[in-house]
C-alpha positions in Angstrom: 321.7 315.4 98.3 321.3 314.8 94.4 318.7 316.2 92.5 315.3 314.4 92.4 312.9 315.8 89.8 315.9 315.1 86.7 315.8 311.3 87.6 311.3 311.7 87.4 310.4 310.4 83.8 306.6 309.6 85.7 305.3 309.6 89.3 305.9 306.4 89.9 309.3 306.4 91.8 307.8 308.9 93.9 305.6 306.4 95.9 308.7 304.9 97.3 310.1 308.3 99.0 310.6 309.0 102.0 309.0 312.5 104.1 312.9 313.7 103.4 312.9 313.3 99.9 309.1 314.0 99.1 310.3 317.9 100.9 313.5 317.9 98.7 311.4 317.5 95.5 308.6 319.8 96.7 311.1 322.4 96.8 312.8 321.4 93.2 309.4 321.5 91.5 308.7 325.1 93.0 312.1 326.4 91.4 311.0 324.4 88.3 307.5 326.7 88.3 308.8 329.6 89.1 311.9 329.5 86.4 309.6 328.2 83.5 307.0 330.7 84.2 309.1 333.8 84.6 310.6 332.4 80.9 307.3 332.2 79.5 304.9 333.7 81.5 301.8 331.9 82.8 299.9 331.2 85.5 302.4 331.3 88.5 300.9 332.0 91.7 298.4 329.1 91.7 301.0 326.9 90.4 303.3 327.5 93.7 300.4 327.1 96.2 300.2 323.6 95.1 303.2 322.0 94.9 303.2 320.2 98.2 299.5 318.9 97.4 300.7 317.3 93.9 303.7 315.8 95.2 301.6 314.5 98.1 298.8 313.0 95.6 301.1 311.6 93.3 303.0 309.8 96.5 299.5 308.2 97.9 297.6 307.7 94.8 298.2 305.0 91.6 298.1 307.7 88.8 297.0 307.7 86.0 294.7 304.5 87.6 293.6 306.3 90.2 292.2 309.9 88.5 293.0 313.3 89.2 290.7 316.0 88.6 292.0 319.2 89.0 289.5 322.4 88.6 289.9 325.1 86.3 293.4 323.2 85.8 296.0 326.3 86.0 297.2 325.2 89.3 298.6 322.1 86.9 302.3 322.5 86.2 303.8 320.8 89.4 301.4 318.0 87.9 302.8 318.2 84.6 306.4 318.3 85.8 305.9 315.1 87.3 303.8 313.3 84.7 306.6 313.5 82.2 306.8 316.8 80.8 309.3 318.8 82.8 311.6 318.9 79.2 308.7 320.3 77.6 307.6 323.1 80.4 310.1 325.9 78.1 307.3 325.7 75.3 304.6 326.0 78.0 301.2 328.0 75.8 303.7 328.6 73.1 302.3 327.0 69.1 303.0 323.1 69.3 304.2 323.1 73.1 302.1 322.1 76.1 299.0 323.7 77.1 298.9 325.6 80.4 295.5 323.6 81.4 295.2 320.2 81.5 294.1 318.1 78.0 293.8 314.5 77.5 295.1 314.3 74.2 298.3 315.6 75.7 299.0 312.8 78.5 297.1 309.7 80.0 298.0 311.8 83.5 295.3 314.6 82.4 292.4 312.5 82.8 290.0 315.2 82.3 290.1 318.4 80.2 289.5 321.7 82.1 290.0 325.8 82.2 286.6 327.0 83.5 285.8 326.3 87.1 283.4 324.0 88.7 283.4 321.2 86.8 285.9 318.6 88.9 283.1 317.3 90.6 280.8 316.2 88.1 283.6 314.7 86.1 285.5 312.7 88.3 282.3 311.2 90.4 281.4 310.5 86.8 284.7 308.5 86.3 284.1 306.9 90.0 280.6 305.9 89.1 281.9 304.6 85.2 284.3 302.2 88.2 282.0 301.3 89.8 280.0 300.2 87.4 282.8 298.5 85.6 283.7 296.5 88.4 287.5 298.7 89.1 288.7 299.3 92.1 290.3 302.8 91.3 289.9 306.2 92.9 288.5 309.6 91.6 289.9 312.6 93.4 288.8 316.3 92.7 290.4 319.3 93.5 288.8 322.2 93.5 289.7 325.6 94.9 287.0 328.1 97.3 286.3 330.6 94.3 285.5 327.2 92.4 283.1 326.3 95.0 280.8 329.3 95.1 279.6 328.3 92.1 276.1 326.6 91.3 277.3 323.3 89.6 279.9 322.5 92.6 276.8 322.1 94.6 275.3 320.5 92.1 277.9 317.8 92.0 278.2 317.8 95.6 274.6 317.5 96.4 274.3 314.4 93.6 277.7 312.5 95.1 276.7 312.4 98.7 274.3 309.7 98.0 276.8 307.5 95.6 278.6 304.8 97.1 282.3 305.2 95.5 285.4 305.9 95.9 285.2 309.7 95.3 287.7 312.5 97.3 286.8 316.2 96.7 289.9 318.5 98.2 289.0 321.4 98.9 292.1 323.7 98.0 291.5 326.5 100.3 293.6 329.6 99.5 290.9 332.2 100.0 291.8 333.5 96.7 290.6 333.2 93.6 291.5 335.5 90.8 289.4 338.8 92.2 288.7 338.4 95.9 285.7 335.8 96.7 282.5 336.8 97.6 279.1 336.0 98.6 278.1 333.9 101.8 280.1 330.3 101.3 283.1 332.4 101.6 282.7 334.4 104.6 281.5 330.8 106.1 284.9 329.4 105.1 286.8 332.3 106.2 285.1 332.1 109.3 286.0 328.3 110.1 289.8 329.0 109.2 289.7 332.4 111.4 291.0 332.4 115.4 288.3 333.7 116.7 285.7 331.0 115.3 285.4 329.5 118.0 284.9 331.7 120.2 281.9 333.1 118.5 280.0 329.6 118.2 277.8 331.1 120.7 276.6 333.3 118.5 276.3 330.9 115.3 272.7 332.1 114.2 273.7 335.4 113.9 277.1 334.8 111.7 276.4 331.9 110.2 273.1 330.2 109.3 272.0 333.7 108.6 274.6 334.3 105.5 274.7 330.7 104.5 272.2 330.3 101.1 268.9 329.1 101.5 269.6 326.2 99.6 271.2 324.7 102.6 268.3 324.7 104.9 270.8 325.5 107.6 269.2 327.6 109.4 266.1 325.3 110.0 268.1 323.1 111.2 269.7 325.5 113.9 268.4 324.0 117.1 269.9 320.5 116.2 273.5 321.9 114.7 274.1 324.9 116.7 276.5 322.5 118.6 277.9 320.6 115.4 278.5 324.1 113.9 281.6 324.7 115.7 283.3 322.4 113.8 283.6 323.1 110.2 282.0 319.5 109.2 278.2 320.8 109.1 277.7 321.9 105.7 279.5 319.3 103.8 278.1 316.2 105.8 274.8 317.6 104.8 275.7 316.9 101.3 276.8 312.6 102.7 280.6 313.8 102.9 282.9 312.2 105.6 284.6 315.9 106.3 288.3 315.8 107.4 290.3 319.3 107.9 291.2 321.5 107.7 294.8 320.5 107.6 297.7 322.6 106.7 298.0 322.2 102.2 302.3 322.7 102.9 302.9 320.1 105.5 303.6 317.0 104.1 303.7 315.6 107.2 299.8 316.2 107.6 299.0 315.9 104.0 300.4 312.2 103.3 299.1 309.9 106.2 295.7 311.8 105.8 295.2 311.2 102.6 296.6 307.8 103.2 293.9 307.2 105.6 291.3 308.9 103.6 292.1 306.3 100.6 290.9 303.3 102.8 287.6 305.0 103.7 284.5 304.0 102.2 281.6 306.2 100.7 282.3 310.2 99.2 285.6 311.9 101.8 285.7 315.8 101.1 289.1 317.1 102.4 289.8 320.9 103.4 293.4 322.0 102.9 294.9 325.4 103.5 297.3 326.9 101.1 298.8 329.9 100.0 298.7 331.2 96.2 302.5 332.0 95.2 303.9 330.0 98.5 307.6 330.1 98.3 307.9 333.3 96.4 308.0 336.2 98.5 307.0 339.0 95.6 304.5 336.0 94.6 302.7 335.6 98.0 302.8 339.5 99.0 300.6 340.0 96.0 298.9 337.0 94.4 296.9 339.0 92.1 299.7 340.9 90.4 301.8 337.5 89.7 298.6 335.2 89.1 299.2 335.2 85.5 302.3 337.4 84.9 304.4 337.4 81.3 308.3 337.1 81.2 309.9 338.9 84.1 313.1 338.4 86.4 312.7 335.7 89.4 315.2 337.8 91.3 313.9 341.6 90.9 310.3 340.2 90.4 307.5 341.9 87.9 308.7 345.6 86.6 306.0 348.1 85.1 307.6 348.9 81.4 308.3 352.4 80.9 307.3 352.4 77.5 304.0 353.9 76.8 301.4 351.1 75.8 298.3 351.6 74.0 294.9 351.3 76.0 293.2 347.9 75.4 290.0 347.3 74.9 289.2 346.1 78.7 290.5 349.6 79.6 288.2 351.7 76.9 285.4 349.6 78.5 286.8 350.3 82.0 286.5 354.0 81.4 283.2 354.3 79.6 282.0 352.6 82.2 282.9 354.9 84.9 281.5 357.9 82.7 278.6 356.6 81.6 277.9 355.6 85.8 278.4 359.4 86.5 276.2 360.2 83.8 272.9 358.1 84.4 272.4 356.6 87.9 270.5 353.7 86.7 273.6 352.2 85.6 275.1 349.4 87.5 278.1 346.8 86.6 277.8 343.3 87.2 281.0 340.6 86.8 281.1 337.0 87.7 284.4 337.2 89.2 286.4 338.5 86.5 287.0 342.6 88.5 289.9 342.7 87.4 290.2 340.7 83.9 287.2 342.8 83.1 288.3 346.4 83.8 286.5 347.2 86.9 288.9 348.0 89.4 288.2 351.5 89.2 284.2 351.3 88.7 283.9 349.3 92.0 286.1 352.1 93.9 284.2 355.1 92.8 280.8 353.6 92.4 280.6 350.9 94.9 277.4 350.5 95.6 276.6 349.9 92.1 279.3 347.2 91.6 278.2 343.4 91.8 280.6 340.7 91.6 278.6 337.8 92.1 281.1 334.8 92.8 281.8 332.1 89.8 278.5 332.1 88.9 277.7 333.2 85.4 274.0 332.0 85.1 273.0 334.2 88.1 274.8 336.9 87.1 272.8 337.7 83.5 269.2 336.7 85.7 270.3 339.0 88.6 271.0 341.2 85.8 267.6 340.7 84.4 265.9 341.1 87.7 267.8 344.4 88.1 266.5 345.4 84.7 263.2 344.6 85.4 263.2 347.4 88.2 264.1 350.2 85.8 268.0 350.0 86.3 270.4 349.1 83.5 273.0 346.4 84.0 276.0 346.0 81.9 276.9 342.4 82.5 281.3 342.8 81.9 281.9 338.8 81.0 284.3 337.1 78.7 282.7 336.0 75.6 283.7 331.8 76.6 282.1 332.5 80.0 278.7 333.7 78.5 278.6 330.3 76.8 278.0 329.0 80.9 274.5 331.5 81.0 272.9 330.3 77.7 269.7 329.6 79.1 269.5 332.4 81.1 270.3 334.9 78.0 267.0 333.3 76.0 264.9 332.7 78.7 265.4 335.6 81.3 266.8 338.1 79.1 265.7 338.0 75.6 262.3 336.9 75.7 261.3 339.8 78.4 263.5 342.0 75.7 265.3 343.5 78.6 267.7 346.0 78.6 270.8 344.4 79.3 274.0 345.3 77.8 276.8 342.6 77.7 280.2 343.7 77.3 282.0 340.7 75.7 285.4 340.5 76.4 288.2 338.7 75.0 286.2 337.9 71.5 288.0 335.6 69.2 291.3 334.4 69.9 293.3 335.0 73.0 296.2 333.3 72.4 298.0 331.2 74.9 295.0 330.5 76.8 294.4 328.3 73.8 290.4 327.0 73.0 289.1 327.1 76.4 289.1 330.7 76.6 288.9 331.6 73.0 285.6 333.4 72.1 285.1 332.2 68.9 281.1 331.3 68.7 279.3 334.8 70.5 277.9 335.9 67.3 276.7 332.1 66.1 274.9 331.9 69.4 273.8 335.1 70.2 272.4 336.2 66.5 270.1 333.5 66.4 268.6 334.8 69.4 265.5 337.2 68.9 265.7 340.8 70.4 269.4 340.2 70.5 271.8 342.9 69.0 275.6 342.3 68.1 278.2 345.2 68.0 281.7 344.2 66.3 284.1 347.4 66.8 286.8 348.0 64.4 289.2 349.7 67.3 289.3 351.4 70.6 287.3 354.4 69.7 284.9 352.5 68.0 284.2 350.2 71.1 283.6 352.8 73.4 281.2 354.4 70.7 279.2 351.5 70.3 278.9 350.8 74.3 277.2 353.8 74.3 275.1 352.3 71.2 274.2 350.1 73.7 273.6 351.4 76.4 270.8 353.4 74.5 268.9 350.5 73.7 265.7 349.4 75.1 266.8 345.7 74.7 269.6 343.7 75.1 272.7 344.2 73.3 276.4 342.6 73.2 279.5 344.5 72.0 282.5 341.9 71.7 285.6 342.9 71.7 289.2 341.1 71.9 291.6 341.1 74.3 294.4 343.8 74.5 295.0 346.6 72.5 293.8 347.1 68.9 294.9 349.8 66.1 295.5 352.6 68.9 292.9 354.8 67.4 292.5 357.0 70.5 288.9 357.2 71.8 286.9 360.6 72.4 285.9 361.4 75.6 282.8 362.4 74.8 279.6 359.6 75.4 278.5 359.7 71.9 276.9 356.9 70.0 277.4 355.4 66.7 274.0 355.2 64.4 272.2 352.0 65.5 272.8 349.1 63.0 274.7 351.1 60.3 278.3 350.3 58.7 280.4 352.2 56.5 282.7 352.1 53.6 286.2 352.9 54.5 287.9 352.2 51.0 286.2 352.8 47.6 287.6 350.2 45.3 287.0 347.8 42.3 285.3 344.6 41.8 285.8 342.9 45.6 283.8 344.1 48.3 285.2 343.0 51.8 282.8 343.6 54.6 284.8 343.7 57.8 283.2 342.7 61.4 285.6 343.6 64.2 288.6 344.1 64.9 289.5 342.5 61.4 288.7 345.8 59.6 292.6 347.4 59.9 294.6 344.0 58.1 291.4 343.9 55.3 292.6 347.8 54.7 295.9 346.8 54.2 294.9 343.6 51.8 292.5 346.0 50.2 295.7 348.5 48.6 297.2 345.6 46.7 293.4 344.0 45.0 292.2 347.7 44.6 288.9 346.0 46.8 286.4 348.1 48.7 286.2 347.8 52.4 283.3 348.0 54.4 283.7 348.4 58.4 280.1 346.8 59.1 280.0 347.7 62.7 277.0 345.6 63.5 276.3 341.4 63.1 272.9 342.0 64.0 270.9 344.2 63.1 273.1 344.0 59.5 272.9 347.2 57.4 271.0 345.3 54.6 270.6 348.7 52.8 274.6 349.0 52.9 275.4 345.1 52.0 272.6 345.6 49.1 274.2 348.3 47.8 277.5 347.2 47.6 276.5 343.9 46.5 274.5 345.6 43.3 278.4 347.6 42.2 280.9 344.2 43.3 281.1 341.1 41.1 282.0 340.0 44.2 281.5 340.0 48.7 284.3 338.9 51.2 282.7 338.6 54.8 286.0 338.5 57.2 285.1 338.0 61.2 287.6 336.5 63.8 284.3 334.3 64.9 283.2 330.9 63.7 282.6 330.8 60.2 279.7 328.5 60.5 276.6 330.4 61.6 278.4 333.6 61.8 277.9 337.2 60.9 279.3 336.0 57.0 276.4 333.6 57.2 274.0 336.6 58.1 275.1 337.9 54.3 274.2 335.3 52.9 271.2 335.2 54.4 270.3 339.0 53.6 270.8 338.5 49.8 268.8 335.4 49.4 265.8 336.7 51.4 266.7 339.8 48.7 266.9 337.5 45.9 270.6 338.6 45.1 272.7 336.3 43.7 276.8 337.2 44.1 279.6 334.9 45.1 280.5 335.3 49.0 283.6 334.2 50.2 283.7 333.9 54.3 286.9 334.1 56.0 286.6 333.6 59.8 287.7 331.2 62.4 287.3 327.2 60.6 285.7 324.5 61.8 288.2 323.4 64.6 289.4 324.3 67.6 292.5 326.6 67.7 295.3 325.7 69.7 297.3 327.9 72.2 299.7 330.6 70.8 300.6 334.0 70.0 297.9 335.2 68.4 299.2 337.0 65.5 300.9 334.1 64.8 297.8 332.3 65.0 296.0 334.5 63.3 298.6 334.2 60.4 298.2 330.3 60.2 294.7 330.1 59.8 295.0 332.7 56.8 293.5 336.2 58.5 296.4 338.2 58.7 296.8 341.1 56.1 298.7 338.5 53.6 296.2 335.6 54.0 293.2 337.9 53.1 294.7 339.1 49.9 296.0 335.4 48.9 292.1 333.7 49.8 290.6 336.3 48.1 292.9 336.3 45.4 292.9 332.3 45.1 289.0 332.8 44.8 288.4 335.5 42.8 291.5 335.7 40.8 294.3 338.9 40.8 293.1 342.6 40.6 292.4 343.9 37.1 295.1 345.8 35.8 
């Protein structure tokens, strides 16, 4: 039979295929994934365990009329292949190619931007209520995955829809897998409904069910009227006003397409339960989900291969290790993740010190006030969470950490850019946010030893304190093993020079050393955005004609901005030039290159500093 997916240039011809042919391109858009990825790298087993569920909704549905919502959104690239941009997949999170979530600007079939979880709800019974009102007769359609769905705004969402009239489908994408392992009480009731045995332990339905499920749910109150109703798995979503159907098989297209064909014709919110399995199709893939969920280039036929070559330890590891040692040194410390154990380094925490390890599910607002509450009792918490995912707990940092100046210390990963992810993920505004906040502390290390230094900084504090670092490796300065600390909101200068005074924040500090040799310009390695060594920046200001603030942060509001700040209130007055991350969102990419473009590679320094304060004397 000829090829299918070369003849797609949208989803429309797909409506008109038969169960035959709707198989046949199912298995052409897997071998599309899977030979794109492995080219580029990328989020691959996600993208496999959907394929059959994106053909399926793009056969039943009216896209882009009827919307798609698709959570978190790297589970997207069968969608992408079939919304016209199969020629484009080879420059997949490359600069200027497609993005590896979904984004509006980039097709009319992405009707909602997305990369953190939990938000396909809200958004598309948004769009069906915006239908409703507007007198269309379209469809809104979520899809959401069970590590989505433990967390708080899911249930948000779901407990506001049941009681709208519209044309709303939540699917619930069950692979019982997000990136770590699930957790927490919503799981083990999903994993119970799918398991063999479930039924045959209805008897005892207090015992394992009603007594994990939340108390939000009121389940167990309700245990003398639903014992009987709990052996199906409808309970808990009809509570919310769903019409529950499932769970049906997420690979058979031969259950997915006349369900969701009679589901389309139903009034009032449907919430569909399908079963699927992350990297489907792919053998290496499915054996171990984790390894290939976001692999880099590798070989589709020998599969992912651990490089010989000897790599420097990243950040995430430094933080991974000082962790452990720090654990073995004071037994108050526990770690806390919102399910990010293995993004954040703390594989090997939760193996040797397991009952001090707490991943808490998708839920990044409970983790910093559990971590508060912990802290309250005399432990201390290090909260591991990636600086764009501590943007979801603002609240919860003023109000339950910082204004009971608790002890918490926040280990910030992936701080400025981190590349291909693109905007969603970069962590461009922790210090604008978090140095506005009173109690707060903000440590920027320059490299590896550095980080695991200032941890320890930290750690000593009796209030709360972030240390942001970026993603991956940095100079390969090797770190000590020793626990010691760095001096508590004090820099250094690292080059004595002439005229220019750059104060570096970060990472930042090793290409400002190299701009420095060629304008004969001090460096500064500030260490700390909050508290700033004022007596340092003071006295480098009174010897400079002269300061260049340099963070890979948002400019606006940022630790350049604290400067400024520190010489007015000292009634100073020197020119400041800040280099940081501009005004604007920063696309996906390598991010040297990208750090090169917006002017804060080694070169760009020494030509904005140069175009500002003119060439070094001779």
């Amino acid at each position: 039979m000829a090829a299918l997916l070369p003849t797609l240039h949208d989803p429309s011809p797909i409506r008109q295929f038969d169960r035959a042919q709707l198989r046949q391109l199912a298995a052409e858009v897997r071998a599309c994934v899977l030979d794109n990825v492995s080219r580029t790298g990328g989020h691959l087993s996600s993208n496999l365990g959907t394929v059959e569920l994106t053909v399926a909704l793009h056969h039943v549905f009216n896209t882009p009329h009827d919307r798609l919502v698709w959570d978190v959104g790297h589970q997207t690239y069968p969608h992408k292949i079939l919304t016209g941009r199969r020629e484009r997949m080879p420059t997949l999170r490359q600069i200027g190619g497609i993005s590896g979530f979904p984004q509006r600007s980039e097709s009319e079939y992405d009707t909602f931007g997305t990369a953190h979880s939990s938000t396909s709800i809200s958004a598309a019974l948004g769009m069906a209520m915006a239908a409703k009102q507007k007198g269309e007769d379209r469809h809104s359609v979520a899809i959401i995955g069970d590590g989505a769905l433990t967390a708080g705004m899911a249930f948000e969402a779901l407990n506001n829809a049941g009681v709208c009239d519209c044309k709303l489908l939540v699917i619930l994408n069950d692979n019982d897998m997000s990136i770590s392992p699930p957790v927490g009480a919503l799981n083990r009731y999903l994993a119970q409904l799918m398991s063999g045995n479930f039924y045959a332990a209805a008897k005892n339905v207090g015992k394992s069910v009603l007594r994990a499920a939340p108390p939000l749910f009121e389940l167990a109150k309700r245990f003398e009227q639903h014992a009987k109703g709990m052996v199906v798995p409808a309970t808990l979503f009809e509570q919310f006003g769903f019409n529950y159907v499932g769970p049906i098989d997420g690979h058979d297209l031969d259950s997915l397409v006349p369900t969701l064909e009679n589901l389309k014709h139903l009034d009032g919110p449907q919430f569909l339960h399908v079963v699927t399995k992350k990297g489907q199709g792919y053998k290496l893939a499915e054996a171990d989900p984790v390894a290939y969920h976001g692999p880099g280039k590798f070989d589709p036929q020998v599969g992912l291969v651990k490089s010989t070559a000897v790599a420097k330890q990243t950040f995430t590891q430094v933080f991974g290790q000082w962790l452990c040692d720090m654990a073995a040194h004071d037994g108050r410390l526990v770690g806390i993740t919102p399910a990010m154990r293995e993004g954040s380094g703390l594989v090997e925490f939760e193996q040797r010190f397991p009952d001090r390890y707490y991943d808490v599910g998708i839920a990044e607002q409970h983790a910093v006030t559990f971590a508060a509450g912990l802290a309250c009792e005399g432990l201390k918490p290090v909260v591991a969470i990636y600086s764009t995912f501590l943007q979801r707990a603002y609240d919860q940092l003023i109000h339950d950490v910082a204004i009971q100046n608790l002890p918490v210390v926040f280990a910030l990963d992936r701080a400025g850019l981190v590349g291909a992810d693109g905007a969603t993920h970069a962590g461009a505004y922790d210090i604008p946010f978090l140095r506005c906040i009173p109690n707060m502390s903000i440590a920027c290390p320059a490299d590896e030893r550095e980080c695991r230094q200032l941890l320890s900084s930290a750690y000593e504090q009796n209030h709360p304190v972030a240390v942001r670092y970026p993603r991956g490796a940095g100079a390969g300065v090797v770190p000590h093993l020793a626990l010691d600390a760095l001096p508590f909101g004090k820099g250094e200068v690292r080059r004595e020079g002439k005229r220019i005074a750059i104060l570096a924040f970060g990472t930042l500090l090793y290409p400002a050393l190299t701009a420095a040799e060629s304008l004969d310009a001090t460096v500064v390695n500030m260490r700390w955005a909050k508290p700033l060594d004022v007596e340092l920046l003071l006295k480098v200001a009174g010897t400079h004609d002269a300061i260049v603030t340099l963070e890979e942060g948002a400019v606006m509001g940022g630790a350049g901005s604290a400067v400024l700040e520190a010489l007015q209130a000292a009634n100073m007055q020197k020119p400041v030039l800040q280099l940081g991350l501009p005004d604007r969102f920063i696309e996906h990419g390598d991010p040297g290159k990208l750090l090169a473009s917006i002017g804060l590679d080694a070169a760009g320094i020494a030509a904005s500093i140069t175009q500002r304060f003119g060439a070094a004397a001779g």
